[in-house]
Phi, psi and omega in degrees: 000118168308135191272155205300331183285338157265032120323180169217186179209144159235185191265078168162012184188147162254121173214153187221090185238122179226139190237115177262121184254139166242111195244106157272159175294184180259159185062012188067344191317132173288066163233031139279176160235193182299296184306340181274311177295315176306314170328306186287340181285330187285320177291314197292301189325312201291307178339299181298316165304311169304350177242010169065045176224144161248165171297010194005297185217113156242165173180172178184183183223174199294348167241017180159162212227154166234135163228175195220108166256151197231098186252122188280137162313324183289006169233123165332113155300332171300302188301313170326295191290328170296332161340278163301318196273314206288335176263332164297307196280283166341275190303317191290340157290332180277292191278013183219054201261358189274287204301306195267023180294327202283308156317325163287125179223136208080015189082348201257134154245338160270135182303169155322309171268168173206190180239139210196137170204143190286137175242040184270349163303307191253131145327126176317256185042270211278337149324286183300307161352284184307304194308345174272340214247033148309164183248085177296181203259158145275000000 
C-alpha cells in the first residue's frame, strides 16, 4: 500500500504513478563524465517540471543514464522521453561540443530505442536504491 503522503492529485484523480526509465548512448559509446552527468540531471529536471513530472532519481555510468520519474496520468511517457533525450542531446552538444564530438554519429547521442518499466511491483525505494548505486564516471 502506497503512503498516503505520495500521492498526488489532479482535478479529478488521485495518483501515485512512477516509470524507472532508461537511455543508453547510440553505439553505447562512453561519453560521459560526472560533469556531463550532472549537467544532463539538470536539463532533465527542467524538461520534466514542464510536464508537471518530477525527477525522483537520477544517476547514470558513462553509457547510459537511469531516472525513477513520478508522472501525472495526462502525460504520454513516449512524449516525456522524447523530450528528455531530444532537449538533453541539444544542450549538451551546444556546451560540450570538444568532448562528444568524436562520438556522434548521425547528429545522435542517444540510441533510439530506451527503456520503460512500470514501478508498481517494486517499491520506488528499491528502484532509488539501484538507481544511487550505478558506477557513475569520475
Amino acid at each position: 500500500m502506497t503512503e498516503h503522503q505520495d500521492n498526488r492529485t489532479g482535478r479529478h484523480c488521485t495518483f501515485v504513478l512512477h516509470a524507472h526509465l532508461v537511455f543508453v548512448t547510440k553505439f553505447r559509446h562512453k561519453v560521459f563524465t560526472d560533469a556531463h552527468l550532472r549537467r544532463m540531471e539538470e536539463i532533465m529536471r527542467d524538461v520534466a517540471r514542464d510536464f508537471e513530472c518530477e525527477i525522483v532519481e537520477f544517476s547514470g555510468e558513462n553509457n547510459h543514464v537511469h531516472l525513477l520519474v513520478n508522472f501525472p496520468p495526462k502525460v504520454a511517457l513516449s512524449k516525456l522521453v522524447n523530450s528528455l533525450k531530444g532537449v538533453s542531446s541539444r544542450r549538451l552538444h551546444q556546451e560540450y561540443p570538444e568532448p562528444v564530438r568524436h562520438y556522434w554519429r548521425a547528429q545522435r547521442l542517444w540510441s533510439g530505442s530506451y527503456f520503460a518499466e512500470s514501478v508498481g511491483g517494486a517499491p520506488p525505494s528499491a528502484v532509488r536504491q539501484y538507481i544511487e548505486q550505478q558506477n557513475r564516471p569520475l
